[in-house]
N, C-alpha and C positions, 0 to 999 in steps of 0.2 A: 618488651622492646625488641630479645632479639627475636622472637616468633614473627613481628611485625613485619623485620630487616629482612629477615630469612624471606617470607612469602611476593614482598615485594622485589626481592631479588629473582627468585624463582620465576614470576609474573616479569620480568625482562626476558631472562632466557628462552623463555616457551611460549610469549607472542610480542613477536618482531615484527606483525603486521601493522601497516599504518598507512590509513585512507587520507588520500591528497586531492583536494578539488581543485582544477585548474579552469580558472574563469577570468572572465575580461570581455571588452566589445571584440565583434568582431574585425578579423584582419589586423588584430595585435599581435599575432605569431604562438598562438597557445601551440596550435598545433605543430608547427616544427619546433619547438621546442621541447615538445613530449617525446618525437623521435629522434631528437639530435640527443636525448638522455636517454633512449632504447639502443640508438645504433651510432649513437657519437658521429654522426656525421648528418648533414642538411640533405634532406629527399622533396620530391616537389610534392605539395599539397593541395589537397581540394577544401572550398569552405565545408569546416561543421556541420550538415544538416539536424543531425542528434547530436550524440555522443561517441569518443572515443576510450576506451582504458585498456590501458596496459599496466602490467604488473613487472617493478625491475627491483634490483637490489643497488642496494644504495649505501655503502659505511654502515654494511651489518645491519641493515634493516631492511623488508620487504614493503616496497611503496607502491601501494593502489593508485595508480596516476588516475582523474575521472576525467577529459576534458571535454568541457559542453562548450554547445552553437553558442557562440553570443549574438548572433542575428534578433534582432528586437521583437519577433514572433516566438522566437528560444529563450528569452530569460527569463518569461513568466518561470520556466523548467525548472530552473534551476534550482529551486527550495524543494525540489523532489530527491535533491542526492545531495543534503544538507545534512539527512540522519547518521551520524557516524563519525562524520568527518572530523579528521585532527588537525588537519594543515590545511589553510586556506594560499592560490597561491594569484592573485591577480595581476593579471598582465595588460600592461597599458603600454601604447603604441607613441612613444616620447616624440615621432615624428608629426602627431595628429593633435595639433593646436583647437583643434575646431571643435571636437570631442574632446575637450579637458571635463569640462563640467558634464556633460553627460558621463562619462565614465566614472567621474567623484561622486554621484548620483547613483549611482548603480553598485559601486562600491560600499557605502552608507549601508545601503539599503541589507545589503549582505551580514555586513557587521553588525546590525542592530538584528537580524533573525535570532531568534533566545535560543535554536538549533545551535548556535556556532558562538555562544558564549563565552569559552573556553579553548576554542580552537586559534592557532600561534597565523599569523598573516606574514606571507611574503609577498612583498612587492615588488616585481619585475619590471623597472624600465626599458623596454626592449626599442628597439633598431638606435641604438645610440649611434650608429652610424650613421643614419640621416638627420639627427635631432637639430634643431639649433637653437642657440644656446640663450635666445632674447627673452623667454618664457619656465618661467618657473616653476614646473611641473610638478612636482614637488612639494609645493608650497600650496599650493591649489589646490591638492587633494585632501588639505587639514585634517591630515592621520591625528595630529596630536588631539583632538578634541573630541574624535571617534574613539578611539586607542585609548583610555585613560587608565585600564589595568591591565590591557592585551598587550600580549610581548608580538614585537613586528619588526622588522626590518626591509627597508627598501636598498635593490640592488640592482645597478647598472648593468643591462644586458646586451649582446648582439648575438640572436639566437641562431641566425646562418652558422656563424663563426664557435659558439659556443661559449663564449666571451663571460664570462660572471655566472655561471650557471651553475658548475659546483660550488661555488662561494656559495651562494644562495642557498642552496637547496642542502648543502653541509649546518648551516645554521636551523636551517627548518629541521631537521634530521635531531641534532641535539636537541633543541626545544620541545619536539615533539615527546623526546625521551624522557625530561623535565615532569612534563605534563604526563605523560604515562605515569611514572614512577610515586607522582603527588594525589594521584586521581584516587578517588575513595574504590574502596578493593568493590568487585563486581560480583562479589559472593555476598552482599547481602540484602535482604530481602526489597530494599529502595531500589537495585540493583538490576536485582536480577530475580525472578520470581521462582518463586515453588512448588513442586505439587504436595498435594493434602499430605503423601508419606514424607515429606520434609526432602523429596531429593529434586536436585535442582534442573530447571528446564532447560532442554541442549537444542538449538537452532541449526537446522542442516544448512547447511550452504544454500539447497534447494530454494529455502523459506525464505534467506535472508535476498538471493539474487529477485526471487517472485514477489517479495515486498515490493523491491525498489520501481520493477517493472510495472508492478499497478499502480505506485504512487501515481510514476512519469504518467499512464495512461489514463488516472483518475478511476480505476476499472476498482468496483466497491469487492467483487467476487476474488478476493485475492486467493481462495484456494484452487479455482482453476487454474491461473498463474504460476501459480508455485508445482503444479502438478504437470503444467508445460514446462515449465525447467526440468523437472526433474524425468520427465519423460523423454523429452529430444535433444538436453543441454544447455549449457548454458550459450555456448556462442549461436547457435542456429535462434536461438531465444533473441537475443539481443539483434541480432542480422534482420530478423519478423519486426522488431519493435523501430529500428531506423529506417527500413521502409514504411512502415506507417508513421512514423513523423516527416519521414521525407514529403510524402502524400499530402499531410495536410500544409508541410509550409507552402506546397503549391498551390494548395488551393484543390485541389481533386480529391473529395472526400466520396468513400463508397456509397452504393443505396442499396436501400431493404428493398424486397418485392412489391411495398407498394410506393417507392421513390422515394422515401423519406432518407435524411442525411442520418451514417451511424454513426454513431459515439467514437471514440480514441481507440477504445476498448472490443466496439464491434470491429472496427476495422482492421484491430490487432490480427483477432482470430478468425474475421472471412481471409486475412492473408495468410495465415496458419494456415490455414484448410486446405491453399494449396501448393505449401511445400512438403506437408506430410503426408504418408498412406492414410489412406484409409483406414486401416486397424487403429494405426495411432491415435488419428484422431477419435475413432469410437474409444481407446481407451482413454482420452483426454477426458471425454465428458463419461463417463461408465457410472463414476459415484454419483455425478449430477443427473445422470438419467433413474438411477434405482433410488432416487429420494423422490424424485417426480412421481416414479412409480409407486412407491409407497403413501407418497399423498394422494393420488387417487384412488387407491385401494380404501384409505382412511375415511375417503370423503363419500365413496359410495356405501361405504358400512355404515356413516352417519347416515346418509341420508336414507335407508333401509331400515334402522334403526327408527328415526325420523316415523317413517311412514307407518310401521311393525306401531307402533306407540299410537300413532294414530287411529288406526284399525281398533285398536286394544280398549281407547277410548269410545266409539262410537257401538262397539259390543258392548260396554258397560254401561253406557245410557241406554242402550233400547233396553237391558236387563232391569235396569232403574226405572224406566217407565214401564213396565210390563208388571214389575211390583206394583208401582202403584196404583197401576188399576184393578190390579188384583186384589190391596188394602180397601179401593172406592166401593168393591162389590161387594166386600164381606161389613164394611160399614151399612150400604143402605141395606139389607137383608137384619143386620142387625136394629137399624132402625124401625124397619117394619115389625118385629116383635114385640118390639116396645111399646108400638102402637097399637098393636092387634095379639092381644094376649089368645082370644078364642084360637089363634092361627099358630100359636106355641101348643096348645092342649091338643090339639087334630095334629101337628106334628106330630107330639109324644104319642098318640094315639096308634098314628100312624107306624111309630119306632116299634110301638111293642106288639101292632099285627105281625111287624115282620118280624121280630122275634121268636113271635108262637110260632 
């Protein structure tokens, strides 16, 4: 028990990190609310096209703020930056009657992802200063039927103002730590995986930021991804990936040389190509190029191979046929002796002139 205590205590002090998703419809105030808890104070914003995160300290914890577009062409996204997450933090616009149910719909939706099983939900009612008070928000969103073993708390906010925002985010803070402190240790094999000498596998930052960027972009090659992290950064990485979402909410998607529309993914990296040199980008693709090149080196030894083998066979049949005419000959010659005994005696005959 106390080896338990000890390690889970240990496992506080040495990771304070804790991923916070902040999501909602659009024009619920996600985003000044992620700055008025960066810089304590209300900055004028633009809509979400992607995502924004900042990393602040919070009551002795370090919190990955994520906040994504809620624009209704951006929340398919949003089960892309669901892996990880401890704190769910949804923000609903108490002014906007019209979107009650859409918003309770979109919320649902989130809570039943089996990603965010266990992650604590805070509810934001934001602009309480416009709200009025005939509509019961509240009530609408039947947390308690979603909710049945999730710990949540809804809390009244005015995000200009700052208004309930450390209450809020104080509660999410402990609970998180709850949830940390209960969560089954990540040293074992369910956990966290091994290699064959038994030590355990360590994930660079590189790998884990390059996941998340192919999730969002659907992009299957996630080691190129992760090899653009870790070649040009993380924020120039991220800065590539919101212009190309910016790109398709509009509608302007790139084309191939023969006009075809490219993927999430192509688009990512024809926009890559040019913010970086040139070297970099040859070193982005270098391992992808020298596997290329070694599959056709493969393919031309097979098919050399291939041919070498065929050659091999068409010499051994004509050798095979060249026996057996040379069996057919010595058969009828032996035939004819059989028939012609007088022509066996003038042979021998013949053997032993030439012998004298």
């Amino acid at each position: 028990m106390g080896t338990t205590l000890s390690r889970k205590v240990g496992r506080y002090w040495t990771r304070k990190d804790r991923r916070v998703l902040l999501v909602g419809l659009d024009s619920a105030g996600k985003t000044t609310i992620l700055y008025h808890l960066r810089l304590h104070k209300a900055i004028p914003t633009l809509p979400t096209l992607g995502f924004n995160t900042e990393a602040l300290s919070f009551h002795g914890l370090t919190l990955n703020l994520w906040d994504v577009g809620g624009q209704d062409t951006l929340r398919p996204y949003w089960r892309h930056h669901f892996t990880g997450t401890q704190g769910i933090v949804f923000v609903i616009d108490s002014s906007d009657h019209e979107r009650v149910d859409l918003a309770k719909a979109e919320l649902h939706g989130v809570l039943h992802d089996d990603q965010l099983r266990d992650a604590c939900l805070l509810v934001l009612m934001n602009k309480q200063d416009l709200a009025k008070g005939d509509v019961d928000v509240v009530k609408e969103l039947a947390l308690e039927e979603v909710c049945q073993s999730r710990k949540y708390l809804v809390q009244p906010t005015v995000a200009t103002t700052g208004a309930g925002l450390e209450q809020g985010f104080m509660w999410l803070c402990e609970h998180m730590n709850w949830l940390f402190l209960n969560m089954p240790d990540p040293g074992t094999k369910a956990q966290q995986p091994r290699h064959k000498n038994g030590q355990r596998k360590k994930q660079s930052h590189a790998q884990r930021v390059g996941r998340e960027i192919a999730q969002v972009l659907g992009e299957r090659k996630i080691h190129l991804v992760v090899r653009v992290v870790a070649l040009i950064g993380e924020r120039l990485a991220r800065s590539v990936l919101t212009e190309t979402l910016s790109m398709q909410k509009q509608g302007s998607t790139l084309k191939t040389v023969t006009g075809r529309s490219r993927t999430l993914g192509g688009a990512f990296f024809t926009l890559l190509k040019e913010r970086v040199t040139k070297e970099t980008y040859k070193d982005i693709y270098a391992l992808e190029d020298q596997k290329k090149k070694e599959m056709k080196k493969s393919k031309v030894r097979a098919a050399r191979i291939k041919t070498e083998n065929a050659l091999m066979g068409g010499f051994s049949t004509q050798l095979h046929l060249h026996d057996d005419s040379k069996d057919a000959e010595d058969g009828e010659v032996a035939d004819v002796r059989e028939e012609n005994p007088r022509f066996i005696e003038r042979d021998s005959d013949h053997d032993m002139d030439d012998e004298a």
